[in-house]
C-alpha positions in Angstrom: 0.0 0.0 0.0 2.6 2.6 1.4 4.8 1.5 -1.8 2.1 2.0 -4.6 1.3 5.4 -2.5 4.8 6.7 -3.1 4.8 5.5 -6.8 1.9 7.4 -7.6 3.1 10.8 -5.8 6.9 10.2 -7.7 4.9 10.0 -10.8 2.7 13.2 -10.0 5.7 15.0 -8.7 7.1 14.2 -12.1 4.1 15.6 -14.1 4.5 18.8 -12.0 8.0 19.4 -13.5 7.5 18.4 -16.8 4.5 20.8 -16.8 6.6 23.4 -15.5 10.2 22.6 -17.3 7.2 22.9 -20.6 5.5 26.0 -19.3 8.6 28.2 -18.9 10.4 26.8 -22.2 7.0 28.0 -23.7 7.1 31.6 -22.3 11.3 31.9 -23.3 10.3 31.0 -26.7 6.8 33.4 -26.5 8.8 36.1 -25.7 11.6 35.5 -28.3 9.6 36.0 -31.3 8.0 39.2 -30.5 9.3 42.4 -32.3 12.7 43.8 -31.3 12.8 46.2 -28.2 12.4 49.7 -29.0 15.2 52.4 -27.8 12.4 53.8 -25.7 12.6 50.3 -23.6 15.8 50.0 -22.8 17.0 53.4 -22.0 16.1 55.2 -18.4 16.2 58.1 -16.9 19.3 58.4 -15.3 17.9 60.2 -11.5 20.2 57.6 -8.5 21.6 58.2 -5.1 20.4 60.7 -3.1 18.7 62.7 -5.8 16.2 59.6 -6.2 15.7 60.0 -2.3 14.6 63.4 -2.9 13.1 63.0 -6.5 9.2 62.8 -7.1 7.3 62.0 -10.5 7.9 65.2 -12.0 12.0 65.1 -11.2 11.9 62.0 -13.0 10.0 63.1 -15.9 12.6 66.0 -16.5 15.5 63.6 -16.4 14.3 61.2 -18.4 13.3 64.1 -21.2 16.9 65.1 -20.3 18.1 62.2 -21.1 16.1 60.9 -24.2 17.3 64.1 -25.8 21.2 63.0 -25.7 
């Protein structure tokens, strides 16, 4: 009983990471084939350190306006 208990949880256990392993390949490949990342995607504003402490939404804007415009 306890043996064909533990079989069956192995093979469930299995199922689970196969789903997974299968899931997250599909998402790696979903998010491959899309279009090419825009500049406006990878660039940032560049507010750190202590500025960022003191920085609200509007700071932010500015520097990333600032720095779009280089």
């Amino acid at each position: 009983m306890l043996g064909g208990l533990t079989k069956l949880l192995r093979r469930i256990a299995l199922l689970l990471v196969v789903i997974i392993v299968g899931l997250l390949a599909f998402r790696i490949y979903d998010t491959q084939r899309g279009p090419p990342l825009e500049p406006w995607h990878t660039t940032s504003a560049r507010v750190t350190g202590k500025a960022l402490d003191h920085a609200d939404w509007t700071d932010y804007l500015k520097a990333k306006t600032r720095f779009s415009r280089m």
